[in-house]
TILUM-844351 format. One line per field, with one value per residue (C-alpha): y, z, x; residue number from 1; residue in one letter; chain. Coordinates in nm, 3 decimals, always signed. Example, Ala and Ser with C-alpha at 12.3 -4.5 7.8 and 13.67 -1.06 7.14 Angstrom:
2
north (-0.450 -0.106)
up (+0.780 +0.714)
east (+1.230 +1.367)
nr (1 2)
rest (A S)
kette (A A)
***
This chain:
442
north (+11.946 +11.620 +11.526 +11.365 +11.623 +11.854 +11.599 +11.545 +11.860 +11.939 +11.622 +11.843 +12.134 +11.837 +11.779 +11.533 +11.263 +11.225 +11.604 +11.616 +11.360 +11.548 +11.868 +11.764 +11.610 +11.885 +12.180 +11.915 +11.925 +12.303 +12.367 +12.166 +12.369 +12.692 +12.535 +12.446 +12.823 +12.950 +12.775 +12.807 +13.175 +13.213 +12.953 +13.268 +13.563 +13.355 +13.314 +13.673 +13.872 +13.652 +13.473 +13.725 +13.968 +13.728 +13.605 +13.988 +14.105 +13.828 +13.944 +13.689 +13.745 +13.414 +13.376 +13.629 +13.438 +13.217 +13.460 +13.577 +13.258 +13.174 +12.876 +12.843 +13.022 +12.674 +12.505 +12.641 +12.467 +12.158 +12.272 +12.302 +11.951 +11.815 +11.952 +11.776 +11.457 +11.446 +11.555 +11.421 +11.057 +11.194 +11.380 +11.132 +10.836 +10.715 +10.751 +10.574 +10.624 +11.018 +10.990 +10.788 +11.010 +11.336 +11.143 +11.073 +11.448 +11.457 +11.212 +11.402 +11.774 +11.664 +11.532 +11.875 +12.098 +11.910 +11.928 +12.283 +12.298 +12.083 +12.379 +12.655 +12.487 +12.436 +12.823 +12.910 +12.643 +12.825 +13.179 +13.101 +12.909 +13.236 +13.463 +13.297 +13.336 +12.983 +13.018 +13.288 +13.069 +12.759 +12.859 +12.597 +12.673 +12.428 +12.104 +12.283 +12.287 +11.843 +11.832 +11.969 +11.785 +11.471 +11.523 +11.608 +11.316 +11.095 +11.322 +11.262 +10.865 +10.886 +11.072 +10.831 +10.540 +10.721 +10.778 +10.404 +10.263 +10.077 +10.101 +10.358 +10.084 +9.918 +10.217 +10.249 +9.889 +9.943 +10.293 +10.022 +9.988 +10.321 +10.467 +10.494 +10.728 +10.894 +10.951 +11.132 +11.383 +11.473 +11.462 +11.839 +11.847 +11.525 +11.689 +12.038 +11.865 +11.691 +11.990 +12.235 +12.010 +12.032 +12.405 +12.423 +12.219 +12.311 +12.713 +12.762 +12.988 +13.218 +13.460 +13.849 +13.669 +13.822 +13.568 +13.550 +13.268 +13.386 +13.029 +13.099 +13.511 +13.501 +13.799 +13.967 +13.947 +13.580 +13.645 +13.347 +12.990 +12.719 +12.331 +12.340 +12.716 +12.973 +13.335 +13.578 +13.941 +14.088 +14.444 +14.567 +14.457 +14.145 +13.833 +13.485 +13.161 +12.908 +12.503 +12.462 +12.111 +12.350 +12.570 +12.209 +12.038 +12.389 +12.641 +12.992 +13.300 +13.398 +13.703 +13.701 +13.652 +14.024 +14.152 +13.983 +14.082 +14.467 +14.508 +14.518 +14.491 +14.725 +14.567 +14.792 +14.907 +15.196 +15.150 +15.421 +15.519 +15.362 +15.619 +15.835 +15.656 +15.806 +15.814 +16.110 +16.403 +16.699 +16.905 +16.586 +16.510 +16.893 +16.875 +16.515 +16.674 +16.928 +16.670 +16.614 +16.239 +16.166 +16.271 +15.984 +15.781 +16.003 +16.057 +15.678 +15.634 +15.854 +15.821 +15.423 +15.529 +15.761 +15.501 +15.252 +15.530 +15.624 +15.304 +15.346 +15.705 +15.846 +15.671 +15.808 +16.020 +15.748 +15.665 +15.348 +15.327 +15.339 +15.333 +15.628 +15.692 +15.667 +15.862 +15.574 +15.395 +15.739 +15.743 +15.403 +15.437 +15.742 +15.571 +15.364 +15.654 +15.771 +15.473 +15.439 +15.771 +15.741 +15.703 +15.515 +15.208 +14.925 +14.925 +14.593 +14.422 +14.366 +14.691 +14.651 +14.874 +14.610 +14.650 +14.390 +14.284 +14.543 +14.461 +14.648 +14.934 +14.974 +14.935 +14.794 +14.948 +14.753 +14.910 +14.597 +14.725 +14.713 +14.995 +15.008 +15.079 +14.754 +14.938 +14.917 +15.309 +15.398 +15.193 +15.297 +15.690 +15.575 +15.403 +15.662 +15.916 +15.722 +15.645 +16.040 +16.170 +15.886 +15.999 +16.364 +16.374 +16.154 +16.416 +16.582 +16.253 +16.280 +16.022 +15.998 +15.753 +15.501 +15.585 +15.364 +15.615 +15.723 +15.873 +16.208 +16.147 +15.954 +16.284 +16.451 +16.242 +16.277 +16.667 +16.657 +16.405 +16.647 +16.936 +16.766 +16.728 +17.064 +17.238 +16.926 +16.795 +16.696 +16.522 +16.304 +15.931 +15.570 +15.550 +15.846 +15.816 +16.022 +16.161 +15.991 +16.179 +16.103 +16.052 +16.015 +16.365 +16.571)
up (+5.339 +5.206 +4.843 +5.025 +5.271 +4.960 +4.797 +5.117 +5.116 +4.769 +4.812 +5.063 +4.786 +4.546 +4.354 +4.131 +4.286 +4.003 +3.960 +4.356 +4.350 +4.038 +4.198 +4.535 +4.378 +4.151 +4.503 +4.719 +4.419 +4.414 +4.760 +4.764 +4.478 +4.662 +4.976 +4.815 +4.651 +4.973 +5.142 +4.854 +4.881 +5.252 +5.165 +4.924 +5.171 +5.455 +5.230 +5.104 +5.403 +5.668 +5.480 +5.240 +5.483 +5.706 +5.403 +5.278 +5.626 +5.638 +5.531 +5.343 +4.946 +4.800 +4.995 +4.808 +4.468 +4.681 +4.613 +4.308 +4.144 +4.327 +4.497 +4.815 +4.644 +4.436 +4.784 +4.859 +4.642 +4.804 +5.032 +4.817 +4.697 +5.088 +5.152 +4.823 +4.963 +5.264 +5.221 +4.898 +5.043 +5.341 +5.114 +4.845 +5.093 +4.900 +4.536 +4.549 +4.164 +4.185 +4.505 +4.310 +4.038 +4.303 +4.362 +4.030 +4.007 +4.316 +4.210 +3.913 +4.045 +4.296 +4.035 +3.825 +4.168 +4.224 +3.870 +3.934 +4.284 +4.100 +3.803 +4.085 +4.268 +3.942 +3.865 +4.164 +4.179 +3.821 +3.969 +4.256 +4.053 +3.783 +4.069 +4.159 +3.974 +3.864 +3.677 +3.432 +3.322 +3.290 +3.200 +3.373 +3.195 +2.934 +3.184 +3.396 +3.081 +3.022 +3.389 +3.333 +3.033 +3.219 +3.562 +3.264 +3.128 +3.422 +3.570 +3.252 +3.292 +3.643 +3.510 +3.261 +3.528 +3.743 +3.467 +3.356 +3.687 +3.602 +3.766 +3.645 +3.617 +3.325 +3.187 +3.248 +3.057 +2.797 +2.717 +2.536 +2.267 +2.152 +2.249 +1.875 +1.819 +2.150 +2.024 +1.685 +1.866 +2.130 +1.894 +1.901 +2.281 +2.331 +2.107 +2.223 +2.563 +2.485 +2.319 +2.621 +2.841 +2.609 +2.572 +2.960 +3.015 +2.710 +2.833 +2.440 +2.489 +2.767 +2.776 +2.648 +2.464 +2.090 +1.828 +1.444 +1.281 +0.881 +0.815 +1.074 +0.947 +1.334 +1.425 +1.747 +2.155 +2.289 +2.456 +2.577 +2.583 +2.598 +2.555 +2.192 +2.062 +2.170 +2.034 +1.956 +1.906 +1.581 +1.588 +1.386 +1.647 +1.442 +1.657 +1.486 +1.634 +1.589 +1.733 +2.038 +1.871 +1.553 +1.833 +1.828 +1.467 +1.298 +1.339 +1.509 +1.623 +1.982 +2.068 +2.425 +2.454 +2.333 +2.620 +2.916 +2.766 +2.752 +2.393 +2.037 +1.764 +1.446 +1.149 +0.861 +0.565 +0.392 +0.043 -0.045 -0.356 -0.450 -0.724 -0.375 -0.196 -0.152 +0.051 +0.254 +0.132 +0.390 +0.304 +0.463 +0.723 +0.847 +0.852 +0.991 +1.311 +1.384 +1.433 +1.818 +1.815 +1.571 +1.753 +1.996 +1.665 +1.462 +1.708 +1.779 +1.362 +1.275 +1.464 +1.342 +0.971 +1.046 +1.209 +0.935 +0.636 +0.786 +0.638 +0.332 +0.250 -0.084 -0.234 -0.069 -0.364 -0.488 -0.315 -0.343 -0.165 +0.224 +0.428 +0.432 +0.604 +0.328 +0.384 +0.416 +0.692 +0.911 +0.819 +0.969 +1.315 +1.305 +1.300 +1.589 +1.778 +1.765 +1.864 +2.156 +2.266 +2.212 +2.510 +2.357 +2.236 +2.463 +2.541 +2.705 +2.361 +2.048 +1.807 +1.455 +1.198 +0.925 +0.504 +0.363 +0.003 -0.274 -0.520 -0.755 -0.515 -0.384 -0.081 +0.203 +0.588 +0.788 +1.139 +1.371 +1.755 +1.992 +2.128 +2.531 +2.468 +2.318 +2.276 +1.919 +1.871 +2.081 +1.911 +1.560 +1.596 +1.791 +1.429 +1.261 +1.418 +1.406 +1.047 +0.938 +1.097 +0.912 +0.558 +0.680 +0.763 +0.455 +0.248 +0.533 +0.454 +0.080 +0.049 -0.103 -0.075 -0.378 -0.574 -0.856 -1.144 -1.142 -1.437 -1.356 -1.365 -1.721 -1.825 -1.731 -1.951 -2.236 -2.235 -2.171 -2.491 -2.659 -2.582 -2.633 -2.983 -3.075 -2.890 -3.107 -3.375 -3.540 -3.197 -3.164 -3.336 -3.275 -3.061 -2.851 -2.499 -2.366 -2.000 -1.732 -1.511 -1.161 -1.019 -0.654 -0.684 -0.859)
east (+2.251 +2.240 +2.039 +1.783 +1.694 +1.664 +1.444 +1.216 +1.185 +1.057 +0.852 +0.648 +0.519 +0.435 +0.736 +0.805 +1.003 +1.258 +1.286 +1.320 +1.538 +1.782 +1.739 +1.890 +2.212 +2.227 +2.195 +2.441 +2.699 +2.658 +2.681 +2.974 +3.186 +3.038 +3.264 +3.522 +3.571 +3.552 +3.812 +4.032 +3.939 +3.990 +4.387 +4.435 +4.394 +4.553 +4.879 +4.865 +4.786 +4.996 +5.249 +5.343 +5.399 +5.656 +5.790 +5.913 +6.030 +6.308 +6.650 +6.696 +6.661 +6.607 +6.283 +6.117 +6.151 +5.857 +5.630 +5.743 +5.711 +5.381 +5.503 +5.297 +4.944 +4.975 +4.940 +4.625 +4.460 +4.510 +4.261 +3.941 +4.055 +4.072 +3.703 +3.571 +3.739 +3.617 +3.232 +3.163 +3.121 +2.892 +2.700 +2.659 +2.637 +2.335 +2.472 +2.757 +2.799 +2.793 +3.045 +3.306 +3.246 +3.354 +3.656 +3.822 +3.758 +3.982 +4.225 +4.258 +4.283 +4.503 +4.754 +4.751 +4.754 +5.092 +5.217 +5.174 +5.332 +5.653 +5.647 +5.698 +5.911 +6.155 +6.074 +6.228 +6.490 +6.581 +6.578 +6.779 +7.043 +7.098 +7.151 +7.457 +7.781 +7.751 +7.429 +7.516 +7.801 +7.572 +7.204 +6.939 +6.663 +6.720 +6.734 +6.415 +6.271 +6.352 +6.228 +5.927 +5.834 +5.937 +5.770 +5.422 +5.468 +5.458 +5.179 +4.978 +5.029 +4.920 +4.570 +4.514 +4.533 +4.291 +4.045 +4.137 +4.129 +4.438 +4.777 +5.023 +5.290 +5.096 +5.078 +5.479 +5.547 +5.372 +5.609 +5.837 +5.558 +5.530 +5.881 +5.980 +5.657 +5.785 +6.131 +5.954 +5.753 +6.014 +6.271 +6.390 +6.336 +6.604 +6.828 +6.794 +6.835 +7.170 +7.290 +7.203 +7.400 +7.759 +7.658 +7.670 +7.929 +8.187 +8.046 +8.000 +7.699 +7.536 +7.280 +7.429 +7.702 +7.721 +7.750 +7.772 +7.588 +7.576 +7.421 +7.119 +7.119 +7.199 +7.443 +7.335 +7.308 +7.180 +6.829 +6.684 +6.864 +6.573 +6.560 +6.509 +6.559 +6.828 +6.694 +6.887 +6.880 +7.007 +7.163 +6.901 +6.664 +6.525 +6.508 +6.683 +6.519 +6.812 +6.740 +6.992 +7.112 +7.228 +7.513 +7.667 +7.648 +7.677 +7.996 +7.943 +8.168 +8.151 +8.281 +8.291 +8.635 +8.645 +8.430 +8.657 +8.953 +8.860 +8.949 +8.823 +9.037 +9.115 +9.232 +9.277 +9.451 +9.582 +9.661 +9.960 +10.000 +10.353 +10.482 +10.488 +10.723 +11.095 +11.409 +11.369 +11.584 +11.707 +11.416 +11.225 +11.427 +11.381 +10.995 +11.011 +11.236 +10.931 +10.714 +10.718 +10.635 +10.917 +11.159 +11.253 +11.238 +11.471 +11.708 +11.797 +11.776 +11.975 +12.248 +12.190 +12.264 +12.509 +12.707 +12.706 +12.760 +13.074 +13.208 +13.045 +13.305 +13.249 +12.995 +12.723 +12.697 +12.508 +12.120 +12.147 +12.417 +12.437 +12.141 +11.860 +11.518 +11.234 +10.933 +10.698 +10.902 +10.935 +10.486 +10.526 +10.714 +10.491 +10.200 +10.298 +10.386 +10.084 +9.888 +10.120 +10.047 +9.592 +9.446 +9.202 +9.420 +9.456 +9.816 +9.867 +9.719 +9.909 +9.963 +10.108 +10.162 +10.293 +10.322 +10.135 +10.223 +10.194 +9.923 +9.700 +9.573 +9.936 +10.136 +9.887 +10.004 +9.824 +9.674 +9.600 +9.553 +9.286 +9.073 +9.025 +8.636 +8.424 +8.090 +7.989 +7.917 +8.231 +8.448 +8.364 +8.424 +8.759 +8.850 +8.716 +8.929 +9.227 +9.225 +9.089 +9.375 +9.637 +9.470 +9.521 +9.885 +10.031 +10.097 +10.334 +10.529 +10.517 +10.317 +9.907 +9.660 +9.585 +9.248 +9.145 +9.100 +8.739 +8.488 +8.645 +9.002 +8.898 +8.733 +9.081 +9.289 +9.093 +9.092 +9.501 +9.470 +9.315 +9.531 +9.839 +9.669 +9.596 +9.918 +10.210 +9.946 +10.318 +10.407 +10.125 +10.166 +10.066 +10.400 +10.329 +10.380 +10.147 +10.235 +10.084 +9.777 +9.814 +9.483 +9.537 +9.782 +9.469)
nr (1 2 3 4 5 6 7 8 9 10 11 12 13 14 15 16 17 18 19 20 21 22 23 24 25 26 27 28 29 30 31 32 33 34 35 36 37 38 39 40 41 42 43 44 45 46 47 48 49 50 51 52 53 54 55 56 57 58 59 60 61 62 63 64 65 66 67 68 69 70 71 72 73 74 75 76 77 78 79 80 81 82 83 84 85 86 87 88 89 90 91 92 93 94 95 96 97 98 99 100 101 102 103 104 105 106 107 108 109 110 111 112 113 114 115 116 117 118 119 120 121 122 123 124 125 126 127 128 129 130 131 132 133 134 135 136 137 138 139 140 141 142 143 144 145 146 147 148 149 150 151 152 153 154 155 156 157 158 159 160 161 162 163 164 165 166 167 168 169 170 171 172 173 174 175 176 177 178 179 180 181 182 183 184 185 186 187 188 189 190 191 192 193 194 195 196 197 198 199 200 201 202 203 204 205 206 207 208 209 210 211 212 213 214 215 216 217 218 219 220 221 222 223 224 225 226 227 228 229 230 231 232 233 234 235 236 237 238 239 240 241 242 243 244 245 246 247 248 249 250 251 252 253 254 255 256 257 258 259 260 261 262 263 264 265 266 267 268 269 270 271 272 273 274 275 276 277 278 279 280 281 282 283 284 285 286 287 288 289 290 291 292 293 294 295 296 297 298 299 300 301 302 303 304 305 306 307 308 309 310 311 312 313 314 315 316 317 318 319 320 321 322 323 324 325 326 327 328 329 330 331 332 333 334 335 336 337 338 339 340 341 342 343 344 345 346 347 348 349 350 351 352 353 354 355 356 357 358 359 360 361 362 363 364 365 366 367 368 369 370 371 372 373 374 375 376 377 378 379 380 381 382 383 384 385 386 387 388 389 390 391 392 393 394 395 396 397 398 399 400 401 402 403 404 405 406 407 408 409 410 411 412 413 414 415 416 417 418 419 420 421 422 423 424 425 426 427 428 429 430 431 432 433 434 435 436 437 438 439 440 441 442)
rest (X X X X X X X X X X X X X X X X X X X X X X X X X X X X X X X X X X X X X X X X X X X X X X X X X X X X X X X X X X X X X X X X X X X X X X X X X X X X X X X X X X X X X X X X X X X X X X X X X X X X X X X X X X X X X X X X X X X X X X X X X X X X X X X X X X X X X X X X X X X X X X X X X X X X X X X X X X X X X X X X X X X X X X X X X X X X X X X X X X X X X X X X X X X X X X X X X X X X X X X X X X X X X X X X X X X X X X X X X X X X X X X X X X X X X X X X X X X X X X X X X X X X X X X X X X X X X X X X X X X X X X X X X X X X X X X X X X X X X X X X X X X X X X X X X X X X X X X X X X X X X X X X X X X X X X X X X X X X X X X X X X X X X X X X X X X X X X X X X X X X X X X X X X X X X X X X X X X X X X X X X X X X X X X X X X X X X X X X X X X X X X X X X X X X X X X X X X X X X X X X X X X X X X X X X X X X X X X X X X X X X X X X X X X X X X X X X X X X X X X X X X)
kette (A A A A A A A A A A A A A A A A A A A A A A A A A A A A A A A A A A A A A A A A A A A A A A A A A A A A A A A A A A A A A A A A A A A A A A A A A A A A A A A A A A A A A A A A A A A A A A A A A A A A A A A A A A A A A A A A A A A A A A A A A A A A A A A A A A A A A A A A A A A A A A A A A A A A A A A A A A A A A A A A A A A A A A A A A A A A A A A A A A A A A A A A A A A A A A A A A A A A A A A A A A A A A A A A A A A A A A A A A A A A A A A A A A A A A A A A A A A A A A A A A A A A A A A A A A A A A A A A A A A A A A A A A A A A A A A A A A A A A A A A A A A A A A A A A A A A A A A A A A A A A A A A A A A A A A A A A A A A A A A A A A A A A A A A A A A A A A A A A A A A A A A A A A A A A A A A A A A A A A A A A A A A A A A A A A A A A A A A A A A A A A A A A A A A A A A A A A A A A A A A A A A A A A A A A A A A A A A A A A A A A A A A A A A A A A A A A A A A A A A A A A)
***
């Protein structure tokens, strides 16, 4: 159904030549598209209902990331480009203008049908890559990403020489002209690509790592690691877009050293009150000795001190002499005790129980040990426990926690000021002494 047998025939009911003439190219362009559609359609169902099918009863896995990423559907559309290429000149035999014109289209849709075959065929190169062990360690996306913007570039160059009708290596030469201009635009995407490849290799950064960056507000699981932005996932479920070039010039925490290891680490203080601390007198030692997890500790102690008094004779009388448990250094070895005996402390990691240096808020004891369990929820109520029953048991060691005096304790103080004033009016001068209130004992 060539133009001119449409325009022969419209000649025949008195048409107007030109009209006739316009009509026919405009039918034989339309029947041609029509054809085209249909054997892209009839591509389509050929892939999907034969393909497919063969394609998903292999046991092989990686196969089915062909279809997943659409790799052979983009073939198919070779075909409606084939049947344009090869009728157009019989149809248009006599318009040479209009046939040229049918095959820049070609030219043309050709070149973006295999820009789109080269996408899919990166999409799965991508997919099969992160199912290995390899690729969670080094993400590909980032360099599939540079591909792709190369592979557009050069497709785009080879359009513009079709539509130009010039060769695509002028086009190449003259790159050097504008490459400064080139470097400006793709500035974040050469940087982001440099940076993804000493992420990759260095394995700074991987997708589900947590990180900390308080100079991005970044603090959170890693999401997505692209050519030019890594996102991540704050805890509160906020999403921080930080440039991939910034993981390199700018300083960040990763903690997935925590997550191989299998541990999370405590590191607290409590602050004990230090007018509490004492040598531990018999009425102590007795209620020390009921204390099951003390005993292993006491009984090796002991027997320590009681070998070097012995030389000390007489003069024991005297507390500072000799050598005596204190009631903070039995809370101490208790403490230990007890974490050695949690099920819920990682045992093979390092557990403290150290002073630090009294200050202010008084004597620090310092818990630093690491929990078995590094889920966030998990590992806070195995703190919390830890450290509610420490502040519970001091006081069976004699010992309280420090409190900075508060409103009420002020309040206190001022009615024993008063009372002392009203009970020894006589007793009360500017060198008074008044009697200390212990806040952290009321």
């Amino acid at each position: 159904m060539t133009p001119e047998f449409i325009s022969e025939f419209l000649l025949n009911y008195n048409v107007n030549a030109a009209a006739a003439s316009i009509i026919g190219l405009l039918v034989a362009g339309l029947y041609l598209f029509i054809l085209a559609l249909l054997a892209n359609f009839v591509a389509k169902r050929f892939i999907a209902y034969v393909v497919h099918p063969v394609i998903r009863k292999t046991s092989m896995q990686w196969d089915d990331l062909l279809i997943e990423h659409k790799v052979i559907v983009r073939f198919s559309h070779i075909v409606p480009a084939a049947i344009i290429h090869f009728f157009a000149p019989a149809l248009f035999a006599h318009t040479p203008t209009i046939a040229s014109f049918f095959q820049l289209l070609v030219n043309i849709y050709l070149i973006v049908i295999i820009l789109f075959v080269i996408d899919g065929v990166l999409n799965f190169t991508r997919s099969l890559w992160e199912r290995s062990s390899m690729g969670r360690r080094y993400p590909a996306k980032s360099f599939v990403q540079a591909a792709k913007l190369v592979v557009n570039l050069i497709g785009f160059i080879f359009i513009l020489s079709s539509i130009l009708e010039k060769s695509p290596l002028v086009l190449f030469s003259g790159l050097g002209a504008v490459t400064a201009i080139l470097l400006l635009i793709f500035k974040d995407a050469i940087l982001g690509l440099v940076a993804g490849f000493q992420l990759s290799v260095n394995n700074m950064v991987m997708v589900d790592d947590w990180i900390e960056m308080p100079a991005r507000g970044a603090d959170g699981s890693v999401i997505d690691v692209s050519l030019t932005t890594v996102k991540v996932q704050n805890w509160d479920k906020t999403i921080t877009t930080v440039p991939t070039y910034a993981l390199i010039t700018d300083s960040f925490k990763n903690w997935r050293g925590m997550s191989e290891a299998g541990g999370r680490r405590i590191k607290r203080s409590l602050h004990i009150d230090l007018r509490t601390i004492q040598f531990a007198d018999e009425e102590l030692l007795e209620r020390f000795k009921r204390i099951r997890l003390l005993r292993p500790y006491l009984e090796t102690k002991l027997e320590e001190i009681q070998k070097y008094n012995d030389g000390v004779g007489e003069e024991l009388s005297e507390l500072i002499n000799g050598r005596r448990l204190t009631n903070v250094g039995t809370f101490r070895a208790y403490c230990v005790a007890y974490l050695r005996n949690h099920p819920k402390i990682h045992q093979d990691m390092t557990l403290l129980v150290r002073q630090l240096t009294p200050n202010a808020h008084g004597l620090p004891l310092e818990i630093y040990v690491f929990t078995n369990d590094i889920a966030w929820a998990r590992y806070e109520d195995i703190q919390g426990d830890i450290f509610d029953h420490f502040l519970s048991v001091l006081p069976e060691f004699g010992l309280s926690a420090y409190q900075a005096p508060s409103g009420s304790d002020l309040e206190k103080a001022g009615l024993t000021l008063i009372k002392q004033s009203t009970d020894k009016p006589e007793a009360i001068s500017d060198n008074t002494v008044l009697e200390p209130v212990n806040s952290a004992s009321e």
